[in-house]
MDTraj code that builds the backbone (N, CA, C; nanometers):
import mdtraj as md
import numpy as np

residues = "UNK UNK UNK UNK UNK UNK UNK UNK UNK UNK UNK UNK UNK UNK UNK UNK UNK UNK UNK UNK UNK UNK UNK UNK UNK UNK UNK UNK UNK UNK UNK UNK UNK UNK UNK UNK UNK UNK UNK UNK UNK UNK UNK UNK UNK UNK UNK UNK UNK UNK UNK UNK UNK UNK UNK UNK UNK UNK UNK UNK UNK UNK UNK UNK UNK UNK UNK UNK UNK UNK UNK UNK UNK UNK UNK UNK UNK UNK UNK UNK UNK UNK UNK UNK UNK UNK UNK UNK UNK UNK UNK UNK UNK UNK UNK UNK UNK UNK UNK UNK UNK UNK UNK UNK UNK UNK UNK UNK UNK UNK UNK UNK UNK UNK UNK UNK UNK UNK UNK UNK UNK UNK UNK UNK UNK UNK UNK UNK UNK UNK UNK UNK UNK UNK UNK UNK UNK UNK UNK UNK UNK UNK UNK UNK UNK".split()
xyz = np.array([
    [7.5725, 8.8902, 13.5137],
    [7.5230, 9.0068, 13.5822],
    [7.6262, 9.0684, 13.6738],
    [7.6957, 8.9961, 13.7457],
    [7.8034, 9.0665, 13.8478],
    [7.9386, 9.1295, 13.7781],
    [7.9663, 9.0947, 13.6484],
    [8.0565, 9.1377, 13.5822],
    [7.9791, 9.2791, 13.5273],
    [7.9055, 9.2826, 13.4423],
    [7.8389, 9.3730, 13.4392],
    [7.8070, 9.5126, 13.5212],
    [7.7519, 9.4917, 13.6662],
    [7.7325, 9.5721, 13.7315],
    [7.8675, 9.6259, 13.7713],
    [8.0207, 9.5250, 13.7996],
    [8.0976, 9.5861, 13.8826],
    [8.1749, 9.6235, 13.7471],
    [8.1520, 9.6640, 13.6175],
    [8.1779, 9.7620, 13.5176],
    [8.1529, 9.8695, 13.5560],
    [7.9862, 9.8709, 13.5636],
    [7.9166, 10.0010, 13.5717],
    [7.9870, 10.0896, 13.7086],
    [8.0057, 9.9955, 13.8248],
    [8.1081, 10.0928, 13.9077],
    [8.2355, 10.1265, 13.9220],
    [8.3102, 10.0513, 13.7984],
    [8.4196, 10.1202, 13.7916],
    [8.4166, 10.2130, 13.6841],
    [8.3122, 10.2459, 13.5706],
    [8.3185, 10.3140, 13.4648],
    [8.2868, 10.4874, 13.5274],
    [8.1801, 10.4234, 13.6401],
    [8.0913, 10.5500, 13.6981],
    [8.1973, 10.6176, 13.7720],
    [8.3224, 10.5435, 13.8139],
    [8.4455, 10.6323, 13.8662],
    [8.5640, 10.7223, 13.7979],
    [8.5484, 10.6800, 13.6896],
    [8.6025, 10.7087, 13.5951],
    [8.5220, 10.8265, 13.4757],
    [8.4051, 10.7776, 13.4567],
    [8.3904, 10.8893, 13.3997],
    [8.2304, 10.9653, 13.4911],
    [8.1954, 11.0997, 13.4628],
    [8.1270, 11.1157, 13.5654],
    [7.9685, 11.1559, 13.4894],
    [7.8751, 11.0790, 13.5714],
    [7.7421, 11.0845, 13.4406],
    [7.6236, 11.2002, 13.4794],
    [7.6861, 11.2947, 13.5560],
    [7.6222, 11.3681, 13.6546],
    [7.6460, 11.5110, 13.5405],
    [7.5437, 11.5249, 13.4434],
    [7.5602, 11.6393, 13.3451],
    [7.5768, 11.7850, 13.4782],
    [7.5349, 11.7653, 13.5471],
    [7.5108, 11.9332, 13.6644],
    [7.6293, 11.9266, 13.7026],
    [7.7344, 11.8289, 13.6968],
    [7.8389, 11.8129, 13.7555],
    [7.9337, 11.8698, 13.6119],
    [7.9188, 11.8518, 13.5371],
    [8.0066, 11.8673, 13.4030],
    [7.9685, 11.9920, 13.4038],
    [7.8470, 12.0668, 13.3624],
    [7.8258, 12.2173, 13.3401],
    [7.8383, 12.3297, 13.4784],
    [7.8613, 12.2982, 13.5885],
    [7.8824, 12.3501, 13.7071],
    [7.7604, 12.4459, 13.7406],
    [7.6670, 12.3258, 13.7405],
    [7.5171, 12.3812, 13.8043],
    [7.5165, 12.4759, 13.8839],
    [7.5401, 12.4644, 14.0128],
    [7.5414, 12.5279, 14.1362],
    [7.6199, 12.6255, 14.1052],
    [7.7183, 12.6996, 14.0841],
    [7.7913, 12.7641, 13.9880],
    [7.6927, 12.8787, 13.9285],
    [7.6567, 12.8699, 13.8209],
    [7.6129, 12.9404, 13.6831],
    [7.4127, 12.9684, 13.8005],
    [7.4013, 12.8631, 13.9159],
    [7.2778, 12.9371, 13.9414],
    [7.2925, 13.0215, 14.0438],
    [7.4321, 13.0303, 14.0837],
    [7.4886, 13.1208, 14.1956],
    [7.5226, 13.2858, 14.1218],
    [7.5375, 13.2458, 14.0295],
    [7.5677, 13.3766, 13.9242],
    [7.4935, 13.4743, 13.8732],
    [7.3956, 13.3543, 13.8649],
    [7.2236, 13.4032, 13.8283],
    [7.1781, 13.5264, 13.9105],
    [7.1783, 13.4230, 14.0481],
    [7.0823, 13.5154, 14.1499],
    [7.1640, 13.6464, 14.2029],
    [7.2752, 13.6468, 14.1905],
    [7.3945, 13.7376, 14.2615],
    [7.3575, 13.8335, 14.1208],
    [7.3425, 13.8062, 13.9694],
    [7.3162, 13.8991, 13.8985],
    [7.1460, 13.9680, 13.8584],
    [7.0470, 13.8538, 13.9063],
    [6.9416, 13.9620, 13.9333],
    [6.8846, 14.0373, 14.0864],
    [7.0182, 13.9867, 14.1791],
    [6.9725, 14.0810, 14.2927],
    [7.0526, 14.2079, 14.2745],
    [7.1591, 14.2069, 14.1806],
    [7.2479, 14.3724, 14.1556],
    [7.1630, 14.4064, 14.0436],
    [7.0590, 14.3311, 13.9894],
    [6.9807, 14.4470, 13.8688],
    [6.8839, 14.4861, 13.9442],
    [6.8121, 14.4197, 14.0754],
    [6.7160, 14.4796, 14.1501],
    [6.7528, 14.5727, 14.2017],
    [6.8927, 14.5828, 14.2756],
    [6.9240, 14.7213, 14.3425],
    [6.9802, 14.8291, 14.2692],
    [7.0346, 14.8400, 14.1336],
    [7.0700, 14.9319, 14.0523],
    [6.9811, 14.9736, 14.0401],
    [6.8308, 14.9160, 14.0178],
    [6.7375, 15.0080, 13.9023],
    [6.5813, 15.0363, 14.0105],
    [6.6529, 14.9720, 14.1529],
    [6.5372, 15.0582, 14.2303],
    [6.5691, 15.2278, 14.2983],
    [6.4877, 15.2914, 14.2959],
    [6.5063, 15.4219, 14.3252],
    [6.5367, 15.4564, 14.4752],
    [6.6104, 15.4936, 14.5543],
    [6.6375, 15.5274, 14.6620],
    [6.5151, 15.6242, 14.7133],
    [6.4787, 15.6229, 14.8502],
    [6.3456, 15.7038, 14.9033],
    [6.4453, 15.8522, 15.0169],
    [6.3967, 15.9610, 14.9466],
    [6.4436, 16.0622, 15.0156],
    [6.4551, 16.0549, 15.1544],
    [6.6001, 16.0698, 15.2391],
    [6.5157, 16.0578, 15.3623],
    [6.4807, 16.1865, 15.4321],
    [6.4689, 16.2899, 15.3673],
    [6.3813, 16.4208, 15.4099],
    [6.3369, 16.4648, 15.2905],
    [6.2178, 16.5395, 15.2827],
    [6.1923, 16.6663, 15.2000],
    [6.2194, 16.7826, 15.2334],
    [6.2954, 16.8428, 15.1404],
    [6.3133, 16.9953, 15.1878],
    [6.3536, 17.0520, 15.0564],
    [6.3223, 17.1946, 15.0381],
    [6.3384, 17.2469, 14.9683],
    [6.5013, 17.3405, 14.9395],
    [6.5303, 17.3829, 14.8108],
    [6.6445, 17.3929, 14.8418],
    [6.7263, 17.5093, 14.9280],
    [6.6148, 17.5906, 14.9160],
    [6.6669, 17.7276, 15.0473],
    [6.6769, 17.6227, 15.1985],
    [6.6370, 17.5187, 15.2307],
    [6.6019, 17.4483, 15.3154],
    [6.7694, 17.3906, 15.3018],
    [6.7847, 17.3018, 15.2005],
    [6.9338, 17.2624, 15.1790],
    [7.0208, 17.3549, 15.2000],
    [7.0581, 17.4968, 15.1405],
    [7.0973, 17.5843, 15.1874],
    [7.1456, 17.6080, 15.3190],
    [6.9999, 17.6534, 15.4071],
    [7.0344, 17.6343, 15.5256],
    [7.0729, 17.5325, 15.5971],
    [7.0776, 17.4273, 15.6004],
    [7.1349, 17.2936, 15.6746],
    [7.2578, 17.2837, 15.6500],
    [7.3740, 17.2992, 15.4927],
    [7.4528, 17.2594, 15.4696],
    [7.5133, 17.4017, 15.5203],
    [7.4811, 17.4770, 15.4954],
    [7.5369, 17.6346, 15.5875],
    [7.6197, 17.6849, 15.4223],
    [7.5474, 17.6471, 15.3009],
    [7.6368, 17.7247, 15.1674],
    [7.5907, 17.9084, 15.1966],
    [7.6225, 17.9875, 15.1224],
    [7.6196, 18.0899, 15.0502],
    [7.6098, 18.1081, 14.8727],
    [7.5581, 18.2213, 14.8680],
    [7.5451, 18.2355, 14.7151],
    [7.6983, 18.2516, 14.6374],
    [7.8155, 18.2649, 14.7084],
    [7.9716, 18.2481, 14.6675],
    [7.9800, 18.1026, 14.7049],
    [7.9311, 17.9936, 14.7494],
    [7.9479, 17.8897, 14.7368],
    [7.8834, 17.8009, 14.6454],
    [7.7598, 17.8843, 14.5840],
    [7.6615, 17.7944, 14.5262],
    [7.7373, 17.8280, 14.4037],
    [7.7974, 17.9576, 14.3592],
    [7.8386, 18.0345, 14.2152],
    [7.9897, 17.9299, 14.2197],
    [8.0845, 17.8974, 14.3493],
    [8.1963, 17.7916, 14.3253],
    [8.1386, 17.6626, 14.2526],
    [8.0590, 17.6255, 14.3194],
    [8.0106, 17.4427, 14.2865],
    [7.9445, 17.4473, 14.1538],
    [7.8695, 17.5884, 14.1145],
    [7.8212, 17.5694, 13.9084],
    [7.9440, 17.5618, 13.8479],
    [8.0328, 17.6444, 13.8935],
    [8.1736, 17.6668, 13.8213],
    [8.2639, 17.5278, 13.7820],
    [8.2510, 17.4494, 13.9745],
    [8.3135, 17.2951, 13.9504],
    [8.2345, 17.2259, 13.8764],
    [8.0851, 17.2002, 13.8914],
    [7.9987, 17.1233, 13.8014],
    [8.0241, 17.1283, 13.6563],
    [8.0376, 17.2706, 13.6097],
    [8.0639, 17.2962, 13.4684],
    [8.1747, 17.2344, 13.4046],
    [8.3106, 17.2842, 13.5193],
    [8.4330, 17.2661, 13.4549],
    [8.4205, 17.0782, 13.3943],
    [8.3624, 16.9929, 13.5465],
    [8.3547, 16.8485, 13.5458],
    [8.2923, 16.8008, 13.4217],
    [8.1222, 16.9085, 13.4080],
    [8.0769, 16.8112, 13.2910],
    [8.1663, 16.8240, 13.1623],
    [8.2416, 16.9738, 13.1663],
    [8.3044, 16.9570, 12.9768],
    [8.4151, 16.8848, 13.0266],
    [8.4754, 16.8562, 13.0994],
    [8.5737, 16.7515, 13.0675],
    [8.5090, 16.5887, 13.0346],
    [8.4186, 16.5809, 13.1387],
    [8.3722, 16.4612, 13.1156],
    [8.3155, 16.4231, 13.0102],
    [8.2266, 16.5306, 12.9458],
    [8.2152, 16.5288, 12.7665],
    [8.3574, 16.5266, 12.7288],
    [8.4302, 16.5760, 12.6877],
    [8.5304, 16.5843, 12.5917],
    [8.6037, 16.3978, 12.6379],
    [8.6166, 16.3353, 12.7135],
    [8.6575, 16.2248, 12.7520],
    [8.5634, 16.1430, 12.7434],
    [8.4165, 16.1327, 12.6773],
    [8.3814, 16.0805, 12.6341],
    [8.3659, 16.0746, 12.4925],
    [8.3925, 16.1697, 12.4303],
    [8.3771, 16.2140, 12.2761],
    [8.5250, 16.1129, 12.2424],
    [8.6639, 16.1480, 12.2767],
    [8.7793, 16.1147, 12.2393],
    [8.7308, 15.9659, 12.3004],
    [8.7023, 15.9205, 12.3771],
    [8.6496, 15.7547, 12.3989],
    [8.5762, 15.7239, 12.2935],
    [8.4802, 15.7713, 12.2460],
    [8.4243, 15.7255, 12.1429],
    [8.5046, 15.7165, 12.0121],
    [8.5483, 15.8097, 12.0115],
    [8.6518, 15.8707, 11.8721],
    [8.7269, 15.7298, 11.8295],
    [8.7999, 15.7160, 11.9599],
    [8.8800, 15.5881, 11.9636],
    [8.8638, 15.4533, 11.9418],
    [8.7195, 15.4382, 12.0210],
    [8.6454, 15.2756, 11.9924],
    [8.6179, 15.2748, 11.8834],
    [8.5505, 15.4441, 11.7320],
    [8.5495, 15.3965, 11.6457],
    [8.6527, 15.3236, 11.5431],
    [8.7938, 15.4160, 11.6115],
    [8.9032, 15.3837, 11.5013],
    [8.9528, 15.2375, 11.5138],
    [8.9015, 15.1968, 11.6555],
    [8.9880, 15.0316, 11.6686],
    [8.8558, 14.9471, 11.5976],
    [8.7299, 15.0067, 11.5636],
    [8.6662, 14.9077, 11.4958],
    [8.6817, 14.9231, 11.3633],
    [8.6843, 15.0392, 11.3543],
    [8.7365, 15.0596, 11.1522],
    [8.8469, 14.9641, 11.1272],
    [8.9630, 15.0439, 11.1720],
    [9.1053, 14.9968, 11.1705],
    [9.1197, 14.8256, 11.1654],
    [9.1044, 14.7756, 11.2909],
    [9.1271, 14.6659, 11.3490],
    [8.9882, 14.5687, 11.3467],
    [8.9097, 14.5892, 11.2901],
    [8.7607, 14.5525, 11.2736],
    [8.7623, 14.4524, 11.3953],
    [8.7734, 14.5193, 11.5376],
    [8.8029, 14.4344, 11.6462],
    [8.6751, 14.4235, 11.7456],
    [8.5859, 14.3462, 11.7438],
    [8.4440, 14.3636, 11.8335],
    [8.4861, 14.4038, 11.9598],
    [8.5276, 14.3241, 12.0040],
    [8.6112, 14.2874, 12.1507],
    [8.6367, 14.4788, 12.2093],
    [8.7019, 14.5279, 12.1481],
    [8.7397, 14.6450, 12.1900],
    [8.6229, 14.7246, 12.1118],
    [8.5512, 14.7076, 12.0385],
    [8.4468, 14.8156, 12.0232],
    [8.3404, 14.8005, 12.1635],
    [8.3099, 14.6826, 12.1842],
    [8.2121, 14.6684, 12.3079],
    [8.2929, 14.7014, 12.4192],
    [8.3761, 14.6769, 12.4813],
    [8.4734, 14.7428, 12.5471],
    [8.4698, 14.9063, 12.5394],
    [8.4709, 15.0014, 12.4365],
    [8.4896, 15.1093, 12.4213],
    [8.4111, 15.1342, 12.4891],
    [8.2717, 15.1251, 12.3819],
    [8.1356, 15.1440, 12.3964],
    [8.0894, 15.1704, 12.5585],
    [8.0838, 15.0539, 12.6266],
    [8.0835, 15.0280, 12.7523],
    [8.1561, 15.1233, 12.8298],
    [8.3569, 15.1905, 12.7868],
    [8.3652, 15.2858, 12.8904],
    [8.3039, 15.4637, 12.8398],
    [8.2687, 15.4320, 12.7161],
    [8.1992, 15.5947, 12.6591],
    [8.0681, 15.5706, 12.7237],
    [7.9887, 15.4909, 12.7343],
    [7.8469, 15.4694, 12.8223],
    [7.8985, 15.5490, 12.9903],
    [8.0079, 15.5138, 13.0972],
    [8.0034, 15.5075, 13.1806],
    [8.0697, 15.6669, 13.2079],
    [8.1603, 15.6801, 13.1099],
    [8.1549, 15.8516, 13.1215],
    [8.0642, 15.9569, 13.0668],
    [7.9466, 15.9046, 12.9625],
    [7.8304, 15.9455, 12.9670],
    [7.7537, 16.0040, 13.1133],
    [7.7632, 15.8461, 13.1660],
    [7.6981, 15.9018, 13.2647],
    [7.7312, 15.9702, 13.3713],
    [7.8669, 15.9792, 13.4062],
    [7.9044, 16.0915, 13.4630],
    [7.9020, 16.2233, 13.4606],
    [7.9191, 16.2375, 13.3064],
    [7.8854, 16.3643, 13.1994],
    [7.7675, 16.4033, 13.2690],
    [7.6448, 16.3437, 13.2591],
    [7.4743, 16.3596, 13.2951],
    [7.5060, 16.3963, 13.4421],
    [7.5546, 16.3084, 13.5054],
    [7.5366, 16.3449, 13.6487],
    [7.5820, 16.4891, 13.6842],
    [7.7003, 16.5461, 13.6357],
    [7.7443, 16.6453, 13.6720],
    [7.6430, 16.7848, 13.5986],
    [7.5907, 16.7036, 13.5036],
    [7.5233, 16.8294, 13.4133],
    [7.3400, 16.8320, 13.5243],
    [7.3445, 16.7517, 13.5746],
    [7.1947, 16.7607, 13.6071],
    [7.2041, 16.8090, 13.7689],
    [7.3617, 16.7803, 13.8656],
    [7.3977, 16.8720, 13.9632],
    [7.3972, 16.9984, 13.9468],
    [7.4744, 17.0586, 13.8312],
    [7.4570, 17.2201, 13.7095],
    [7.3254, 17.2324, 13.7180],
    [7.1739, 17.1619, 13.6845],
    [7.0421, 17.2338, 13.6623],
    [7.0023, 17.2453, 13.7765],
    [7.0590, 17.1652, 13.8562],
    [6.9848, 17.1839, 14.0107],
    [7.0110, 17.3201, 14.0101],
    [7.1587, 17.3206, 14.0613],
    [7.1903, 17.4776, 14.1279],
    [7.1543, 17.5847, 14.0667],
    [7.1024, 17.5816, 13.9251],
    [7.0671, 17.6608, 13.8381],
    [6.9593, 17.7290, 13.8496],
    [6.8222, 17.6041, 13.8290],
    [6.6919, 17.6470, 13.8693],
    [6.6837, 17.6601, 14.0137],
    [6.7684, 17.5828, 14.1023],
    [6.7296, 17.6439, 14.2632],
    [6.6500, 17.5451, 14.3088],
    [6.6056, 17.3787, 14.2642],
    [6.5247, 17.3393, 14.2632],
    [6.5788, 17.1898, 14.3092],
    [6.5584, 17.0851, 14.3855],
    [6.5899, 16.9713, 14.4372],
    [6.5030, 16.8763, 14.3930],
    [6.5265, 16.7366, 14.3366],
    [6.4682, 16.6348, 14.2704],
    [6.4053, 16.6523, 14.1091],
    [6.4904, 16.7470, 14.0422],
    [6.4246, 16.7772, 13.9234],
    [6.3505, 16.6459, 13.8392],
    [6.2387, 16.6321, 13.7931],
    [6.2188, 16.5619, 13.6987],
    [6.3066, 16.5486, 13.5673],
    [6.2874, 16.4058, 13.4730],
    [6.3486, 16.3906, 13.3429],
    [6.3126, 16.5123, 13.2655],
    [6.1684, 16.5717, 13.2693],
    [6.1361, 16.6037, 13.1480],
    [6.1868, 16.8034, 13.2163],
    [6.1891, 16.8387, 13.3284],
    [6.2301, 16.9294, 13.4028],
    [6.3883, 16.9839, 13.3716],
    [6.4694, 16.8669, 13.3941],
    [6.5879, 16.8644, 13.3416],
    [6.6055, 16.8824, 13.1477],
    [6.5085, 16.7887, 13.1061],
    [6.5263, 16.8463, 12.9335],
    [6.4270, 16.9909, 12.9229],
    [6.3847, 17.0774, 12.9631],
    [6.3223, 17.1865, 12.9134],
    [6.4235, 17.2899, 12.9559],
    [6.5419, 17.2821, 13.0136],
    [6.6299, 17.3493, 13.0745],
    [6.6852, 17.4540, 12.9606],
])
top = md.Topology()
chain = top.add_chain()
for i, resn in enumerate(residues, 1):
    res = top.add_residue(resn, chain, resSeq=i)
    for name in ("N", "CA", "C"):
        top.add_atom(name, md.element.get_by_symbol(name[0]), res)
traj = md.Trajectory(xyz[None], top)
């Protein structure tokens, strides 16, 4: 028995029988929670902190109708670039997956044509604001445009 046991404590030093210790438990559940508290705050909606309408915005920010006609002009110029730099992003992720039948860089692409998408949107739905004259447009407000 004493040979035995003082195996088991030199084996247990040597090799380690603690599986949470091999897969880096604490680790991968630190990762976890750090990644569903950034999906809780991405996809909760921010609460206005005033209502006002946009002649209301108007007056507070102190624009003019030569300032509102500058910022459609920048909005515009932003969204077609930001389309056209997403189109040639796409263009591209397709040719490295044809070409190079390379996943790696198609999900990669994919992922930066998604993120200038949404820039694209953002700048195009700043454009309907100033357009209709209207602050917090709805989804379906913004598509009847």
């Amino acid at each position: 028995m004493g040979f035995l046991s003082g195996t088991k404590k030199v084996v247990g030093h040597i090799v380690n029988f603690k599986v949470t210790d091999w897969i880096n438990a604490t680790y991968h559940k630190d990762v976890f929670k750090y990644l569903c508290n950034y999906t809780k705050t991405t996809f909760t909606t921010e609460q206005a902190l005033r209502q006002e309408t946009f002649e209301q915005a108007m007056e507070r920010l102190q624009l003019t109708e030569e300032d509102l006609i500058a910022r459609k002009t920048e909005f515009y110029r932003l969204f077609v670039i930001s389309l056209l730099i997403s189109i040639a992003l796409f263009i591209y992720t397709m040719f490295i997956t044809i070409k190079y039948k390379n996943l790696y860089g198609f999900s990669l692409g994919i992922g930066v044509t998604i993120l200038g998408l949404v820039r694209t949107f953002k700048y195009h739905f700043w454009l309907t604001q100033i357009n209709k004259k209207k602050l917090g447009l709805t989804f379906k407000e913004w598509i009847e445009q």
